[in-house]
N, C-alpha and C positions, 0 to 999 in steps of 0.2 A: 815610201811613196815616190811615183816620179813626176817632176814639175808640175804642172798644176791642175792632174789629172786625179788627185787625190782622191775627189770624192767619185771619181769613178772606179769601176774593173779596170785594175793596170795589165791587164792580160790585154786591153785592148791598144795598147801602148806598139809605135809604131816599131819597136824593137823586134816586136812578139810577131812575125812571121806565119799568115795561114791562121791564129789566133781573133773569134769576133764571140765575145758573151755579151748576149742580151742584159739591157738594162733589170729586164724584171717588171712583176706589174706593185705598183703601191700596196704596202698590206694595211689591210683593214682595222678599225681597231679593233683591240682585242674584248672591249665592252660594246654588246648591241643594248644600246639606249631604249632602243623601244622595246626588247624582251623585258628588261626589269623595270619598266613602266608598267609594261601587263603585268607582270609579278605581282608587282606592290597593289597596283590595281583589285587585282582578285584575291589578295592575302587580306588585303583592307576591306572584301565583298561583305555586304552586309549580311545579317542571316535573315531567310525568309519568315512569314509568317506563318505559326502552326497550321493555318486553314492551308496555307499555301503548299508548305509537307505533305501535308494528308493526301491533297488532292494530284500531287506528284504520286504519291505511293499507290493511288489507288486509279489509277493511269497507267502504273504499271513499268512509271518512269526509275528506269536501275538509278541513276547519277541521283535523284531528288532524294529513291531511296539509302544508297549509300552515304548521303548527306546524314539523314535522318538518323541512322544507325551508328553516324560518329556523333552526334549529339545524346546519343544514348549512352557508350562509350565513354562522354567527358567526364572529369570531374569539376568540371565549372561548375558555381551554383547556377551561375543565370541561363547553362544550357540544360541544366535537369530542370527546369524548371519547361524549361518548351518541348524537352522530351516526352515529358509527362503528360501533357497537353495534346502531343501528337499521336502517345499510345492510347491516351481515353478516347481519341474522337475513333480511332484506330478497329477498337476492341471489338465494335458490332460487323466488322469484315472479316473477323478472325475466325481461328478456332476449326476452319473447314481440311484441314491438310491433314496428311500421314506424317508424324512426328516418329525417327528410328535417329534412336543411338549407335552408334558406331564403335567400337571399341576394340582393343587388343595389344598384346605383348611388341614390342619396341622391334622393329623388324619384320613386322607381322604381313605386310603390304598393305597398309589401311588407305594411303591414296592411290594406290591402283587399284583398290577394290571397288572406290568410291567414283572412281573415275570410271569404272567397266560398268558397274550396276546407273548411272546417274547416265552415261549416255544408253544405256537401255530403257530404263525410265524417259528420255528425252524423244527418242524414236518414238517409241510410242503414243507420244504426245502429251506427254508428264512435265509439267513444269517442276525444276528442282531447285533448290535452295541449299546449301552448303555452309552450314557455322561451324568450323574449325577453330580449336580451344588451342593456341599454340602455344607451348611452355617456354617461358619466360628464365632467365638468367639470373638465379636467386643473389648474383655478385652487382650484374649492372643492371640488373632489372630491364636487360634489350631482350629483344627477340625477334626471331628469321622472320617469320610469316612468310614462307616459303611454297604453303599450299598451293596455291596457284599456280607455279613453276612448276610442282609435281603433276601437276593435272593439266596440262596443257589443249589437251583436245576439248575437256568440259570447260575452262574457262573462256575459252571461245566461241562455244553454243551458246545461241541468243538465248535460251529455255531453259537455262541453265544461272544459277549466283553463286560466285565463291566469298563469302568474307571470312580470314581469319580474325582471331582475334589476338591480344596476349593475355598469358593467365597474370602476368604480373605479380606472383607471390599469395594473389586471392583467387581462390579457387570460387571461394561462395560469392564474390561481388563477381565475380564474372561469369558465373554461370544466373546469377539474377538477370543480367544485362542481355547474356546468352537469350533468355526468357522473354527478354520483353522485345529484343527482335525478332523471334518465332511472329509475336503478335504482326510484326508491321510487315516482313514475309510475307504472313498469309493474307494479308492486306493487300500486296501487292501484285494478287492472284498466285504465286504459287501451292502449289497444291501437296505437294510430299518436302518434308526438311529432313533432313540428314544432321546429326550431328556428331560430329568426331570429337574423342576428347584425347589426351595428352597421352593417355595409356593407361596400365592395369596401375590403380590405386587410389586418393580419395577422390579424383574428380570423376570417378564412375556414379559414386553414390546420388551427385549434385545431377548428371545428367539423366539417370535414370529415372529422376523426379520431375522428370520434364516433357519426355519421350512415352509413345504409347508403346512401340515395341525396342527389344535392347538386343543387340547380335554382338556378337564375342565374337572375334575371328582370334586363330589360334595356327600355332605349326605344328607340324609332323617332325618326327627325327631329331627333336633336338631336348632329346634326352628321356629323364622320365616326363612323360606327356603331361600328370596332375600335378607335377611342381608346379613352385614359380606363381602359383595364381592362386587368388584366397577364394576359398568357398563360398562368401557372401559375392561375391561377382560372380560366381558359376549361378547361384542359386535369383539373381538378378536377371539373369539370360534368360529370352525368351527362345532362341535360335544359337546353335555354337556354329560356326563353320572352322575346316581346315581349309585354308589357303594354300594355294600352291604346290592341288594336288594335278603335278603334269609329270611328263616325262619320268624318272627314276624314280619319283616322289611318292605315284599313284599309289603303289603297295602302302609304303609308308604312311600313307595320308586314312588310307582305308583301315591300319588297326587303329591308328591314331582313333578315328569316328568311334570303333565298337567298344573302343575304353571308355572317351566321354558318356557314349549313350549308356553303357554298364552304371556309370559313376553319378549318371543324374537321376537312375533308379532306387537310387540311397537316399533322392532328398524329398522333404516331404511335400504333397499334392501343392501347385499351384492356384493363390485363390482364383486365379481367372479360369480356371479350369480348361487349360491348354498345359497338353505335356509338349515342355520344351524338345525342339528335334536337333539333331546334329547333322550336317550335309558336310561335303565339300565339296570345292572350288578351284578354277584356274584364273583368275581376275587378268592374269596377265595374255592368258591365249582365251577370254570369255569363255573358259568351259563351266557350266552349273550355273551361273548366274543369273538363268529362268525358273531355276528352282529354287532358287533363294527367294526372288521375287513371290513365286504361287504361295512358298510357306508364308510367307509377311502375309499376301493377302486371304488365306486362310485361317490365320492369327484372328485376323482386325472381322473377318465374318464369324469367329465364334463368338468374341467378346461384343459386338455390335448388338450379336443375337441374345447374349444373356445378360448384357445389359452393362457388362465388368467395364468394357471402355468408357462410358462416361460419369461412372462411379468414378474410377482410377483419375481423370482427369480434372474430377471436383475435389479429389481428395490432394492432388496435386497443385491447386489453386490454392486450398486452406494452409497446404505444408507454406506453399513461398509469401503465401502475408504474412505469417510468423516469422519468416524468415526475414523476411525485410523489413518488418518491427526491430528483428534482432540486430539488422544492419545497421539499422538507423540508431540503434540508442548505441551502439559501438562509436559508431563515427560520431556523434555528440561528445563521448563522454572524451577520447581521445582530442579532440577538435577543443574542446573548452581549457584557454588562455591560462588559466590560474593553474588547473589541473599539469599541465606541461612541466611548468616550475614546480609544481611540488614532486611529481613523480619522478624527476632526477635527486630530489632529499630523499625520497624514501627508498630509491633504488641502492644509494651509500649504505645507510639503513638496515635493509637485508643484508648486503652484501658483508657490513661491519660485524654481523651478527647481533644487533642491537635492538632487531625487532625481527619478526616470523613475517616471512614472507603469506600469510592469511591474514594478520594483525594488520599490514601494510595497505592490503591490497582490501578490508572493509573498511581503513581510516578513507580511502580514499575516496570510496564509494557515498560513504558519507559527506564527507565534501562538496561530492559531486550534487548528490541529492537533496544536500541543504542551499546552493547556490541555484539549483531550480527552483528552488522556494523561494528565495529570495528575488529572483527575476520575474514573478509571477504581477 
């Protein structure tokens, strides 16, 4: 440094010839105090009253609904309990909408499909709703929820909702939850919900018991066309389409169709008495996706008419209170304190070869069922 110009630019030092730097302006600090005032403020927001939800969701308000729908989502007890509260007052708004599963092979284009078909539905003046089942990381249990990025042009249509969700390892607890935001959706005036799920395997079955129509999108060219996908999903379909019949593709896409259509003549009559159809598609240049559309709604006017759609719907009601029966005594019997400490003894146990892993696993049950007795 030179004499006592230390805490300045010595560039400005009179040595330095034709040489002037500006001091510079003060920097700020590097914490704004009043952002994480608001932070803490709104992380501390209290939560609304059920009455209060409801009449956010049936307003039509997205933010009150998206609220509402991570309280459905929690595993807090104290916020299932206000979920539950906000789905029964909920329930007499429901029930009015087009419920369509969404499904397909990993590659398949399901958020461009969803994105071309949901702003045609929106043009038209269709309110859409969008629950994507996103698959979760069986390691850290994180996941992308990336839908939205994929879908860029729908998530910025007012007429339009995207919530993902994560499957988190539970397929059946997230497609209940899947369920009971359908309810607050159509609560919310949307009128058609879309549902996407993870791809071809056991979360078809879970979504299929939920939705009145089910579409399979599928590709051309990429190999034998009937691999790869089990028959009880073909025979779930109400509609197959081939995607991404454009350009080089078309030929391709076109025998792809007369295979499926051959191959769904082998299975036997559907109860709703619709023969499944096969079309295809360009989701990415919107070719076909008004024929997708007439089939859905030629679907929903056979079964309207003979009556299958609200048969299917009532029968789909009775499946998930068993199923949430089944939920609930799961998570009880895991959840109970005693049970925990023991099922690490008996896990040694099996593993020692000291006891049969059915021997194990009725001691416990037993335990289980005697300490609800005893708590009565």
């Amino acid at each position: 440094m030179i004499g006592d110009k230390s805490h300045k630019h010595v560039e400005n030092d009179d040595q330095y010839k034709g040489l002037n730097v500006n001091e510079g302006v003060a920097q700020p600090n590097t914490f704004n105090e009043d952002s994480i005032k608001r932070f803490l403020k709104n992380k501390r927001k209290k939560l609304l009253t059920p009455d209060a939800y409801v009449e956010g969701i049936l307003n039509g308000n997205i933010t009150t609904l998206s609220q509402a729908v991570t309280l459905v989502e929690s595993a807090k007890k104290e916020h299932q309990e206000i979920a539950q509260e906000i789905i029964t007052k909920c329930l007499p708004y429901s029930g009015k909408s087009l419920r369509i599963g969404i499904t397909g092979v990993p590659g398949v284009g399901k958020s461009t499909f969803i994105e071309s078909m949901g702003k045609y539905i929106t043009k038209r003046g269709g309110k859409l709703a969008v629950l994507a089942i996103d698959p979760s990381s069986e390691r850290s249990k994180g996941s992308i929820l990336g839908d939205k990025t994929r879908m860029e042009e729908l998530s910025s249509d007012p007429n339009a909702y995207i919530r993902p969700s994560p499957s988190a390892g539970s397929l059946g607890g997230v497609a209940r939850k899947t369920r009971e935001t359908i309810v607050l959706c159509e609560a919310a005036g949307f009128d058609t919900i879309f549902i996407e799920t993870v791809g071809v395997g056991q979360s078809e079955t879970m979504v299929h018991s939920m939705v009145d129509f089910f579409l399979l999108l599928m590709l051309a060219g990429a190999g034998d066309e009937l691999q790869g996908i089990k028959r009880g999903i073909m025979e779930m379909a109400d509609a197959i389409t081939i995607n991404k019949a454009d350009g080089n593709n078309i030929e391709k896409a076109e025998m792809a169709r007369v295979q499926y259509k051959n191959a769904l003549h082998l299975f036997p009559p559907t109860d709703s008495g619709w023969n499944p159809k096969v079309l295809t598609c360009s989701a990415f240049h919107h070719i076909g996706i008004d024929k997708i559309w007439d089939t859905i709604q030629g679907y929903v006017d056979l079964v309207k008419k003979n009556g299958y759609f609200q048969h299917k719907r009532n029968e789909q009601s009775k499946f998930w209170m068993y199923e949430t029966i089944n939920d609930r005594l799961k998570s009880d019997f895991y959840q109970n304190d005693a049970l925990k400490t023991m099922t690490k003894g008996f896990e040694q146990k099996v593993l020692g070869e000291e006891m049969s892993s059915f021997v194990a696993a009725r001691e416990l049950l037993d335990f289980y069922y005697q300490s609800q007795k005893n708590n009565k």
